[in-house]
Kinemage of the C-alpha trace (Angstrom):
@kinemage 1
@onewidth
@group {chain A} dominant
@subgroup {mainchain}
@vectorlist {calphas} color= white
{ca unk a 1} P 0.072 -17.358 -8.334
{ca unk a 2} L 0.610 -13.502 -7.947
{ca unk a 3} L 3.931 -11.674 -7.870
{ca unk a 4} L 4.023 -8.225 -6.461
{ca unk a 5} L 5.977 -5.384 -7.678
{ca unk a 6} L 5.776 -2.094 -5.878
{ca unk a 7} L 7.130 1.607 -7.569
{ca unk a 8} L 6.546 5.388 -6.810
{ca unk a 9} L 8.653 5.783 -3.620
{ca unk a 10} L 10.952 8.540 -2.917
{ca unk a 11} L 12.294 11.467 -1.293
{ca unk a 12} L 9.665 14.307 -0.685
{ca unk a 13} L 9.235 17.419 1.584
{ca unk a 14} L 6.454 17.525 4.673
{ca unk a 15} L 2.938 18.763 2.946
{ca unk a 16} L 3.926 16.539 -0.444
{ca unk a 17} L 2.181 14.110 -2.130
{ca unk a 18} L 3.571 10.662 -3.925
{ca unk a 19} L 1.273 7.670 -5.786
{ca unk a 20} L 2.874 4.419 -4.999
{ca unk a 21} L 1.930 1.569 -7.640
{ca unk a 22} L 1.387 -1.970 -7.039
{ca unk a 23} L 1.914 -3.984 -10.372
{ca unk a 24} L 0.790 -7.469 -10.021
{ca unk a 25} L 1.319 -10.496 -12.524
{ca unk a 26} L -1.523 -13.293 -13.453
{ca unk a 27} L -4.757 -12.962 -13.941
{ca unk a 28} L -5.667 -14.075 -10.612
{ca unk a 29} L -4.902 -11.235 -8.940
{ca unk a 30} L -8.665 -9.870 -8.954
{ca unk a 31} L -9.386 -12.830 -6.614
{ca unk a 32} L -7.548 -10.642 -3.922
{ca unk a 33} L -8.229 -8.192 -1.585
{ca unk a 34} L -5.446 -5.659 -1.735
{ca unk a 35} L -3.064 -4.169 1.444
{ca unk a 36} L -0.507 -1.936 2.333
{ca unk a 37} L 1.535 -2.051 4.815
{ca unk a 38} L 4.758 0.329 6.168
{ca unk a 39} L 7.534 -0.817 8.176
{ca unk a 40} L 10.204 2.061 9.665
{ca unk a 41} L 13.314 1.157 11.232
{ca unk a 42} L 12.937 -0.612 14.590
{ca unk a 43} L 9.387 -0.243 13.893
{ca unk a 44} L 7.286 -3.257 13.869
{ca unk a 45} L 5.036 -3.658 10.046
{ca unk a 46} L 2.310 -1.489 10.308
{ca unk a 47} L -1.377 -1.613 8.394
{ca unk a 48} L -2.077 1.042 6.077
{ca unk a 49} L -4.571 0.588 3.995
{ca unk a 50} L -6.821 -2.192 2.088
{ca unk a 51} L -9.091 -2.541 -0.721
{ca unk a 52} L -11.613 -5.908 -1.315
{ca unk a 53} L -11.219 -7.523 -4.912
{ca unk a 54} L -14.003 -5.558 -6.510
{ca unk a 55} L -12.668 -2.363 -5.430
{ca unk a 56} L -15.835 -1.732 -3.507
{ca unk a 57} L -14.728 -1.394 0.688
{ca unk a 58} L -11.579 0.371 1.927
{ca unk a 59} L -10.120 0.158 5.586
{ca unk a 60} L -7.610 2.653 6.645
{ca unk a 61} L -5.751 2.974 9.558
{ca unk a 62} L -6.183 5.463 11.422
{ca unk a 63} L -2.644 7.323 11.281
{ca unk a 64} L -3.765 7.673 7.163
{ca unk a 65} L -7.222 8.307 7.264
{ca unk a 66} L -8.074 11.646 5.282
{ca unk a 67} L -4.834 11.716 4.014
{ca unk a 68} L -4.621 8.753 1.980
{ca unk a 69} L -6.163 6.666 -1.284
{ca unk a 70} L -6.150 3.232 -1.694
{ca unk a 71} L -7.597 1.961 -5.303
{ca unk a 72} L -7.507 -0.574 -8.172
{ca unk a 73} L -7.458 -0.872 -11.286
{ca unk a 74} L -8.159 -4.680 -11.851
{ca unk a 75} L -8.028 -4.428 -15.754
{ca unk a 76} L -3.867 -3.428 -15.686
{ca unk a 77} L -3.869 -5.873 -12.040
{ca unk a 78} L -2.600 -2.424 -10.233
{ca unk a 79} L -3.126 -1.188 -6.739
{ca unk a 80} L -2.551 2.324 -6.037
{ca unk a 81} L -1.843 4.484 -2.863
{ca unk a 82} L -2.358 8.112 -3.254
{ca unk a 83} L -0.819 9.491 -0.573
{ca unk a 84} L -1.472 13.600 0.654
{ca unk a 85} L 0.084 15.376 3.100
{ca unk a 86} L 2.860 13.475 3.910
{ca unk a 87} L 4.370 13.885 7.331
{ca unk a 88} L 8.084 12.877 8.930
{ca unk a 89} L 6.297 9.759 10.537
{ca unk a 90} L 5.164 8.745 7.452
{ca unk a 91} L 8.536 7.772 6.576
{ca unk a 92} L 9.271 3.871 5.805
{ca unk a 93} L 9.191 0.736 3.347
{ca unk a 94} L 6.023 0.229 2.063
{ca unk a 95} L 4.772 -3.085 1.215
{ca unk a 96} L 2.074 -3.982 -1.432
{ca unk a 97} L 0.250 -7.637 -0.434
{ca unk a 98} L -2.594 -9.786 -2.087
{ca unk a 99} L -5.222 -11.842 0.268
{ca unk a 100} L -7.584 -11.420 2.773
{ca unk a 101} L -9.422 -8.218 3.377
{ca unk a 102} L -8.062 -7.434 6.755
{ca unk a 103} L -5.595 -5.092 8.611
{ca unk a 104} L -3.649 -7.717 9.804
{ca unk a 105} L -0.293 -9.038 7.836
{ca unk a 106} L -0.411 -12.931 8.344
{ca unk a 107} L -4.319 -12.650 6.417
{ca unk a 108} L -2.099 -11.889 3.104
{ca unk a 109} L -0.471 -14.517 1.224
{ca unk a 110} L 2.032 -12.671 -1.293
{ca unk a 111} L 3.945 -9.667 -0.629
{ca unk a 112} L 5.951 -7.234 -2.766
{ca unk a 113} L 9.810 -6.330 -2.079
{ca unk a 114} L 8.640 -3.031 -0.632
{ca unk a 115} L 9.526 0.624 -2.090
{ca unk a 116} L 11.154 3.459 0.208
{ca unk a 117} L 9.201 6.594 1.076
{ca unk a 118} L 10.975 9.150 3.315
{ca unk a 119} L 9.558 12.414 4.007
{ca unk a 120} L 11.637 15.148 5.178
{ca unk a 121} L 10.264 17.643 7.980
């Protein structure tokens, strides 16, 4: 029911910021809670951030919190990540998802193809 498409990745210096997007397609998508998750290499997937369907609770890990924005925008079915002072660990895919308001992966039911943020130190 909801396809995932994920932009705003890149190549940035410690200290910068990027906005990653999270275009989703049907109407249905404001029946999910939103996630993102970050995966490095030889890392296992790691929670970063979700937002329920009305836009009204966020959960952050810890690693993020302060630095980072999750939000939505459910009238263009978009979820956002600000992200602030990026660091060097900071550096990996990042995966948009659609389901259950947790930190945990198998909770979401569609996923994204993932965009690539690397931060140099």
């Amino acid at each position: 029911q909801v396809q995932l498409v994920e932009s705003g990745g890149g190549l940035v210096q410690a200290g910068d910021s990027l906005r990653l997007s999270c275009a989703a397609s049907g109407r249905t998508f404001s029946n999910y809670a939103g996630g993102w998750f970050r995966q490095a290499p030889g890392k296992e997937r790691e929670f970063v951030a979700a937002i329920a369907r009305s836009g009204g609770s966020t959960y952050y890990a810890d690693s993020v919190k302060g630095r980072f924005t999750i939000s939505r925008d459910n009238a263009k079915y978009t979820v956002f990540l600000q992200m602030n002072s990026l660091k060097p660990e900071d550096t990996a895919v990042y995966y948009c998802a659609a389901g259950s308001f947790t930190g945990i992966a198998r909770d979401y039911n569609y996923w994204g193809q993932g965009t690539q943020v690397t931060v140099s130190s």
